[in-house]
C-alpha positions, 0 to 999 in steps of 0.5 A: 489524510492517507487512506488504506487501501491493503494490510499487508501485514501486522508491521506493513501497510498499502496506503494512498495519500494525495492520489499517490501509494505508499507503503508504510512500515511500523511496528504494530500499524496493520494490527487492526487496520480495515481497508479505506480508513484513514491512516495517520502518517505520524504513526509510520516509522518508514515511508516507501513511494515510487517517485516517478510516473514511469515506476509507478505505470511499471508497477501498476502493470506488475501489479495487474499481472500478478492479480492476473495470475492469481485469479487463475488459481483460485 
């Protein structure tokens, strides 16, 4: 069972799923969704994963950056 980890938006959401992220799009799925509940898959239109190791170390430090960045102007 995946779990949320951010609702992005009403349509998108951040789930994890096996130790892996993904995002999720579908209409109205984020609409009443709270971060670490469980998300069931079959209620997504569209399943987005980085596939390989490499992509996602990248896109964990991008994350990480930008989280950065953020902080500085708040």
């Amino acid at each position: 069972m995946a779990s949320i980890i951010k609702k992005i938006n009403h349509n998108t959401l951040l789930i994890e799923e096996g130790g892996i992220e993904k995002v999720v799009m579908g209409r109205g799925i984020g609409f009443g969704a709270v971060q670490h509940r469980s998300f069931d898959m079959e209620l997504a239109d569209k399943v987005y994963v980085l596939d390989l190791e490499e992509e996602r170390e990248r896109f964990r430090r991008m994350k990480e950056s930008k989280s950065h960045v953020l902080k500085q102007y708040i």
